[in-house]
Biotite code that builds the C-alpha atoms (Angstrom):
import biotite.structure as struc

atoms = struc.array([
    struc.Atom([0.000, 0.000, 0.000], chain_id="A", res_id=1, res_name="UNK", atom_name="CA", element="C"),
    struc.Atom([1.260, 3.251, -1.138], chain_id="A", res_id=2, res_name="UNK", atom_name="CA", element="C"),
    struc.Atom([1.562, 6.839, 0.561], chain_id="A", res_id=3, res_name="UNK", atom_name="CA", element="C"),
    struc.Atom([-1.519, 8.123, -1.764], chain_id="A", res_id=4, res_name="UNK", atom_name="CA", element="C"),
    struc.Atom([-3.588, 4.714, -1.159], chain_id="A", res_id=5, res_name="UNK", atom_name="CA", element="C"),
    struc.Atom([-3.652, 4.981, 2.673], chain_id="A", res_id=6, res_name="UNK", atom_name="CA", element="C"),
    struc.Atom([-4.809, 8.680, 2.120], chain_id="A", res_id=7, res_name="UNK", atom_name="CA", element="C"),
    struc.Atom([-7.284, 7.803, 0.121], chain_id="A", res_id=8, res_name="UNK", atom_name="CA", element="C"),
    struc.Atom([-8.777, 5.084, 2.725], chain_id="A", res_id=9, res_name="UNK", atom_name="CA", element="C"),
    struc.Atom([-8.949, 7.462, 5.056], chain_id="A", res_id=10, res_name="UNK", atom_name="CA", element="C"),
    struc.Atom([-11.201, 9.638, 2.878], chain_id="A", res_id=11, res_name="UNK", atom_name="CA", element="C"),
    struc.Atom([-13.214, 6.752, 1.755], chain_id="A", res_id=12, res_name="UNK", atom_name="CA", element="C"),
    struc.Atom([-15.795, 7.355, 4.443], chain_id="A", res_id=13, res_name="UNK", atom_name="CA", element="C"),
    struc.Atom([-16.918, 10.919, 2.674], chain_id="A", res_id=14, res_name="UNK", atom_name="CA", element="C"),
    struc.Atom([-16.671, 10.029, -1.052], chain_id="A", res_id=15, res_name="UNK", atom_name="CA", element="C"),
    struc.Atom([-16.028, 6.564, -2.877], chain_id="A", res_id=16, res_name="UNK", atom_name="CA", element="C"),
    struc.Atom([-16.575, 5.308, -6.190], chain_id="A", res_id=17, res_name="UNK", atom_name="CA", element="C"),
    struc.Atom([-20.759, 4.763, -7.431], chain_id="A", res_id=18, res_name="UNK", atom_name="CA", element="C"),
    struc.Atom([-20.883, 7.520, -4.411], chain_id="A", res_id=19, res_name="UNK", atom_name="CA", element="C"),
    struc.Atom([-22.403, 10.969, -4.013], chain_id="A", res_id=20, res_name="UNK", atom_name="CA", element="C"),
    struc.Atom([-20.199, 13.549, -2.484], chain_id="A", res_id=21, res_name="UNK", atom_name="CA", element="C"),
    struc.Atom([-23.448, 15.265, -0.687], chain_id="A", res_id=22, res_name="UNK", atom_name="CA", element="C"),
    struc.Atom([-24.356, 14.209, 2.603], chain_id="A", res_id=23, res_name="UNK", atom_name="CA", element="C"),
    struc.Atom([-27.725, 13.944, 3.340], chain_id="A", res_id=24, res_name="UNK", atom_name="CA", element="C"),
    struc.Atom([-28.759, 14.235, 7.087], chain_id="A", res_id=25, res_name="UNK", atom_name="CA", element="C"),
    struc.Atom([-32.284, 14.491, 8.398], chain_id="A", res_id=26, res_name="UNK", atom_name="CA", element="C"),
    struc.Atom([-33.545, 17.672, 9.071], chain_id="A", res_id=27, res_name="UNK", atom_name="CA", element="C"),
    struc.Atom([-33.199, 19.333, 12.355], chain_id="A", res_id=28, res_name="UNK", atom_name="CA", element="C"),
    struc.Atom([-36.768, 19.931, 13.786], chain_id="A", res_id=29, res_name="UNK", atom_name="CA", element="C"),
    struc.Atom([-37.774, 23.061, 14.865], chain_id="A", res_id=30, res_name="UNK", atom_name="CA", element="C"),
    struc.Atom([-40.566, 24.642, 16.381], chain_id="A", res_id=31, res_name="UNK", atom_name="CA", element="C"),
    struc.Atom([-42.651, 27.036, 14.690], chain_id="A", res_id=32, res_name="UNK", atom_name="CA", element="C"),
    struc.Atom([-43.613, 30.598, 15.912], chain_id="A", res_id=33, res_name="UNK", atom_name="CA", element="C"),
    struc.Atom([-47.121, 28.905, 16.143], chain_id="A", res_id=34, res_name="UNK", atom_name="CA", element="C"),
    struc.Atom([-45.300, 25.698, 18.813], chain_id="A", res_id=35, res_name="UNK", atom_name="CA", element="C"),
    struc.Atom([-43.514, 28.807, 20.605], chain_id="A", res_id=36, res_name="UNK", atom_name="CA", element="C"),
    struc.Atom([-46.769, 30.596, 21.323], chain_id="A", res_id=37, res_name="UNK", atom_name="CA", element="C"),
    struc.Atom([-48.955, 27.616, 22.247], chain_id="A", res_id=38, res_name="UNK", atom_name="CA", element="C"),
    struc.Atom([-46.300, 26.229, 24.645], chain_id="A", res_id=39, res_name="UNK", atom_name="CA", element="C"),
    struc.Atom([-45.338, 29.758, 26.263], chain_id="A", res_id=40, res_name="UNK", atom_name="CA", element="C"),
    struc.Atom([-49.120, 29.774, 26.801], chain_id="A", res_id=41, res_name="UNK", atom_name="CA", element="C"),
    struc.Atom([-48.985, 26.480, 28.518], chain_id="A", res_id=42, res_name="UNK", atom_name="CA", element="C"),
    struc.Atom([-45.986, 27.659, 30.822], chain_id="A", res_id=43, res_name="UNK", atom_name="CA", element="C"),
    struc.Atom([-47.390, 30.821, 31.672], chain_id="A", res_id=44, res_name="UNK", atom_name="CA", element="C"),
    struc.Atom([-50.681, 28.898, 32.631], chain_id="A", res_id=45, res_name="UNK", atom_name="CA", element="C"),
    struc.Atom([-49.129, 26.090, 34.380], chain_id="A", res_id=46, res_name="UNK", atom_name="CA", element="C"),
    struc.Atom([-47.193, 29.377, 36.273], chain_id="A", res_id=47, res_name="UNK", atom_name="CA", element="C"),
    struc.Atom([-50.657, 31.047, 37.557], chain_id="A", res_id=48, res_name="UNK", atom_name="CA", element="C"),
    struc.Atom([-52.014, 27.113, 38.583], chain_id="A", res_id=49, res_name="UNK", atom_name="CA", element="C"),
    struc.Atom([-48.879, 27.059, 40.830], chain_id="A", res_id=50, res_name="UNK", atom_name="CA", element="C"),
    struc.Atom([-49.026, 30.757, 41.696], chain_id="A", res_id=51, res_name="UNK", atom_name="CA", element="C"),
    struc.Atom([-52.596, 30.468, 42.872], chain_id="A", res_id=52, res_name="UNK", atom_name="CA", element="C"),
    struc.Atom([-51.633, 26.772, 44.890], chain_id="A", res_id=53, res_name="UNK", atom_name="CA", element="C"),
    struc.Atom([-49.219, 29.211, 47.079], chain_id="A", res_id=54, res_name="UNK", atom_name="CA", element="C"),
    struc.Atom([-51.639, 31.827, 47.764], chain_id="A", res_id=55, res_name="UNK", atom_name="CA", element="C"),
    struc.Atom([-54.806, 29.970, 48.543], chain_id="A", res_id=56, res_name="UNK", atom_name="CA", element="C"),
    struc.Atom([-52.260, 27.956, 50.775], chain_id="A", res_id=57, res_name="UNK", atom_name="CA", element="C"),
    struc.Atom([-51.111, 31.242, 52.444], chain_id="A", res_id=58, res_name="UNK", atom_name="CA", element="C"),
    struc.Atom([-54.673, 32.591, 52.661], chain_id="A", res_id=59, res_name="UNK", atom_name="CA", element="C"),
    struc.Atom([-55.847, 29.231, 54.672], chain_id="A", res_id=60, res_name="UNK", atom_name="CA", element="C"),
    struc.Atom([-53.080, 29.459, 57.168], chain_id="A", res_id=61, res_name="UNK", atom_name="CA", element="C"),
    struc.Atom([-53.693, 32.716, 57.435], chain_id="A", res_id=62, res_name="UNK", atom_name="CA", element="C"),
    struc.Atom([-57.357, 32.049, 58.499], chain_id="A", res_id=63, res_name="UNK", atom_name="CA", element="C"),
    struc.Atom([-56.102, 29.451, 61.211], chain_id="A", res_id=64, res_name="UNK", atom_name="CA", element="C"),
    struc.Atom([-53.688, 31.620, 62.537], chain_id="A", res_id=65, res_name="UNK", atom_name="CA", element="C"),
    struc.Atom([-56.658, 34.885, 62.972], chain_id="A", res_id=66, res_name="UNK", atom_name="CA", element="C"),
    struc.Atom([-58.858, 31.820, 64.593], chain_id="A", res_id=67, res_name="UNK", atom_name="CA", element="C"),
    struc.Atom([-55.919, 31.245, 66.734], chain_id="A", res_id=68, res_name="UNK", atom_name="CA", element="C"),
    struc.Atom([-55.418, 34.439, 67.723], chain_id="A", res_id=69, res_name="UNK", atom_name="CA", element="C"),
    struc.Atom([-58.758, 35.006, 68.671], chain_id="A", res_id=70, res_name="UNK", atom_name="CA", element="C"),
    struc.Atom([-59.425, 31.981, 70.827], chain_id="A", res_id=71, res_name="UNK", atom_name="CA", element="C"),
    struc.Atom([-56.256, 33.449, 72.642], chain_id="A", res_id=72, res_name="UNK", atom_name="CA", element="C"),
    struc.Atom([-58.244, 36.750, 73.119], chain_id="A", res_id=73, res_name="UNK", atom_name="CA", element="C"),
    struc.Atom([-61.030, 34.996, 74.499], chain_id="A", res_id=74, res_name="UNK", atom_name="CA", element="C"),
    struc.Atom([-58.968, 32.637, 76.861], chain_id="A", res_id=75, res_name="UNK", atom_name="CA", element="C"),
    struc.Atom([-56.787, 35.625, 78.081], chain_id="A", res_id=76, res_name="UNK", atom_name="CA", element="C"),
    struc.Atom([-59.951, 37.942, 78.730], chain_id="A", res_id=77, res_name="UNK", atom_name="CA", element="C"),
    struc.Atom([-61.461, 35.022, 80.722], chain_id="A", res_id=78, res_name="UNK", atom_name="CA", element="C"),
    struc.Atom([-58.068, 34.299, 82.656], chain_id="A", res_id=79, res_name="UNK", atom_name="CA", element="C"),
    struc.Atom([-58.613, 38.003, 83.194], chain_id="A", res_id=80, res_name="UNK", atom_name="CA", element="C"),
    struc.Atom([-62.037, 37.688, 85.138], chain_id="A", res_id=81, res_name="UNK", atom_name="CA", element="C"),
    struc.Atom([-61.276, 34.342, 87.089], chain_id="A", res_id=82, res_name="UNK", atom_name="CA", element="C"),
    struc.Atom([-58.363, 36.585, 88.490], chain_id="A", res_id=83, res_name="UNK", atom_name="CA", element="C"),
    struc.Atom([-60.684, 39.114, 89.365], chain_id="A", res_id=84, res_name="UNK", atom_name="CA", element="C"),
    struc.Atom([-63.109, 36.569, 90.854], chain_id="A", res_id=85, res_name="UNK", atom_name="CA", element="C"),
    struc.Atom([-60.696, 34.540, 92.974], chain_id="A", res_id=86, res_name="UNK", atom_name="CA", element="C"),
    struc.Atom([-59.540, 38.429, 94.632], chain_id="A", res_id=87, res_name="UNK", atom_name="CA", element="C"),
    struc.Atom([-62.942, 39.208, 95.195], chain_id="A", res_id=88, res_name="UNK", atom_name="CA", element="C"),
    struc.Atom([-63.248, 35.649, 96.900], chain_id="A", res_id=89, res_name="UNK", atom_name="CA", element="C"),
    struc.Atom([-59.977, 35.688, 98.705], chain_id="A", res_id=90, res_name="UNK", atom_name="CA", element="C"),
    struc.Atom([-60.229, 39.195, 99.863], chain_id="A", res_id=91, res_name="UNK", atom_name="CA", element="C"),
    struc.Atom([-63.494, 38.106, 102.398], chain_id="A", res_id=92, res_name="UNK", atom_name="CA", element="C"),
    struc.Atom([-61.485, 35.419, 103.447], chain_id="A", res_id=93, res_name="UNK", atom_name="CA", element="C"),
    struc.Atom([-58.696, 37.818, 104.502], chain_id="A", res_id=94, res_name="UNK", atom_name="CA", element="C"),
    struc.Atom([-60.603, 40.519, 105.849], chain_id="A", res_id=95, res_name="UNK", atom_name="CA", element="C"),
    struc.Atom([-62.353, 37.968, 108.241], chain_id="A", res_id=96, res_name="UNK", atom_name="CA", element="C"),
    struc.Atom([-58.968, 36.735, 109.115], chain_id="A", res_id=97, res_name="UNK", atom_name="CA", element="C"),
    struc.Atom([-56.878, 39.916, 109.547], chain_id="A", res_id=98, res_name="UNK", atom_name="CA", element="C"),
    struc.Atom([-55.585, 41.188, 113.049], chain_id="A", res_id=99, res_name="UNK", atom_name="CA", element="C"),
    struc.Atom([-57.622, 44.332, 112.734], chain_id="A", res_id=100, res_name="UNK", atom_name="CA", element="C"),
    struc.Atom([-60.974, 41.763, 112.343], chain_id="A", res_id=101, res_name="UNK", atom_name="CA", element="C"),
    struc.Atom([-59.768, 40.429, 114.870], chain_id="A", res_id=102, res_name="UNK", atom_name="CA", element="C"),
    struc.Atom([-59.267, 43.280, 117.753], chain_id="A", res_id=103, res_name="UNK", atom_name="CA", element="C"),
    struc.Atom([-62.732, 44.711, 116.897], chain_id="A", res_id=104, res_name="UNK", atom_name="CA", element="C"),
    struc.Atom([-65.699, 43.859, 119.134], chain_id="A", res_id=105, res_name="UNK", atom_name="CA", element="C"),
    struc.Atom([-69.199, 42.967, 117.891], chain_id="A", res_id=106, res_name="UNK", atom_name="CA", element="C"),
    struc.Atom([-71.568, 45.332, 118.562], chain_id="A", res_id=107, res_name="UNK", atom_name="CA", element="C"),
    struc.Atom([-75.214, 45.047, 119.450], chain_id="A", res_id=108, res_name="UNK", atom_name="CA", element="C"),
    struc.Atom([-78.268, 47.163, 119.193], chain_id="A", res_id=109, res_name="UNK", atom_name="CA", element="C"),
    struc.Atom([-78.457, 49.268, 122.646], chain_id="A", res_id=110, res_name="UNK", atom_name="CA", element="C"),
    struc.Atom([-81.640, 50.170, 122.285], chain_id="A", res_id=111, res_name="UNK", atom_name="CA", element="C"),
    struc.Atom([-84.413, 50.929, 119.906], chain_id="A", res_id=112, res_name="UNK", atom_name="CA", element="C"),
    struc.Atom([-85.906, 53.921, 118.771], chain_id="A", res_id=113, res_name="UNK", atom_name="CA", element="C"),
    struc.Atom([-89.474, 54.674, 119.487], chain_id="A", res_id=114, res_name="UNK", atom_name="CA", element="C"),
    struc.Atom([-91.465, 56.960, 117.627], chain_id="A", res_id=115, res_name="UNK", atom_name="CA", element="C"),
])
């Protein structure tokens, strides 16, 4: 095999004999400005599904968290007046109980008026 035949094999995979020179590959696909627009409107709707997943997600916590709140409104208001009530109750107790309850002396009805 001679310097010009081993050349030659090596370019036997673009052109031979009985072979066209072209190449013919299969053509590249592309999308048309129609594709484009119908899948950007897909995207953009998929977008607002997920957008409005998030905020209706947002808006339900948010609705626990104001019935939350308000439970602890209620709950500290009532804490509020059983503090109140146990005073009012205690405060009898240590009245009755005090050293200055307990140096005064009863007193009873001297007399009664007559008209």
């Amino acid at each position: 095999m001679t310097y010009s035949s081993s050349l030659a094999m090596g370019r036997s995979r673009f052109s031979g004999r009985n072979q066209n020179s072209v190449v013919f590959r299969a053509p590249v696909r592309k999308l048309g400005p129609i594709s484009n627009t119908i899948t950007l409107i897909v995207l953009a709707c998929l977008l607002g599904l997920l957008y409005l997943t998030q905020v209706t997600k947002t808006n339900t916590f948010g609705y626990q968290i104001s019935a939350l709140q308000q439970q602890q409104a209620n709950l500290q208001s009532q804490h509020q007046n059983l503090e109140v009530s146990s005073a009012r109750l205690q405060s009898l107790d240590r009245a009755q109980n005090s050293t200055a309850a307990k140096g005064l002396v009863p007193v009873s009805p001297s007399g009664t008026a007559q008209p």
